[in-house]
ZANU-696226 format. One line per field, with one value per residue (C-alpha): residue number from 1; residue in one letter; x, y negated, z. Coordinates in steps of 0.2 Angstrom, whole numbers. Layout:
% residues N
num c(NUM | ...)
residu c(A | ...)
u c(X | ...)
v c(Y | ...)
w c(Z | ...)
END
This chain:
% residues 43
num c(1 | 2 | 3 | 4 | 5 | 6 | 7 | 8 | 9 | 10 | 11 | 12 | 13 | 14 | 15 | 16 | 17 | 18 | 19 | 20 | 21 | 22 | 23 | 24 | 25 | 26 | 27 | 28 | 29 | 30 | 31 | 32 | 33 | 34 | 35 | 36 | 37 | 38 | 39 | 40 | 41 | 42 | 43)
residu c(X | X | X | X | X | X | X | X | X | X | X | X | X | X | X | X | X | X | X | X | X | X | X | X | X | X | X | X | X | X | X | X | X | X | X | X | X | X | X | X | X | X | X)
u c(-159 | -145 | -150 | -168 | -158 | -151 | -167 | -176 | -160 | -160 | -180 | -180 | -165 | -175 | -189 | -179 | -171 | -187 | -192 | -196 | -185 | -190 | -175 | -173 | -172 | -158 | -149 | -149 | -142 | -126 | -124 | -123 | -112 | -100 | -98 | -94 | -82 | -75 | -73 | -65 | -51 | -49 | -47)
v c(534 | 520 | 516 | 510 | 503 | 492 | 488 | 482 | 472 | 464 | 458 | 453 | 441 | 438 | 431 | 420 | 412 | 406 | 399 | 379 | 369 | 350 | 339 | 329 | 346 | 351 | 333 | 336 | 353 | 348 | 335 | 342 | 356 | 344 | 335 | 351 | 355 | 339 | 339 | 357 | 351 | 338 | 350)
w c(-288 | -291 | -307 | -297 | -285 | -296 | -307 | -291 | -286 | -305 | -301 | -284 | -292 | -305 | -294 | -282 | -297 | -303 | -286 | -290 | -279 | -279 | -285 | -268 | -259 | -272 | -269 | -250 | -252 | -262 | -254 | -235 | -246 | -254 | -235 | -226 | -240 | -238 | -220 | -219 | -231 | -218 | -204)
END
């Protein structure tokens, strides 16, 4: 049962990191990350 467990884990990862993100959406992502990270350190 674990060892299914685990296979289904390994495809359903599998499948979202082959989800197509456009590059402007990827930009805006890291960048709202890197200003939370930045503002944090500030805190």
């Amino acid at each position: 049962m674990k060892q299914e467990e685990n296979r289904q884990m390994d495809n359903l990862k599998s499948e979202y990191e082959s989800i197509p993100v456009p590059k402007e959406a990827k930009e805006r992502m890291l960048a709202g990350i890197a200003q939370a990270k930045k503002k944090n350190r500030k805190a």
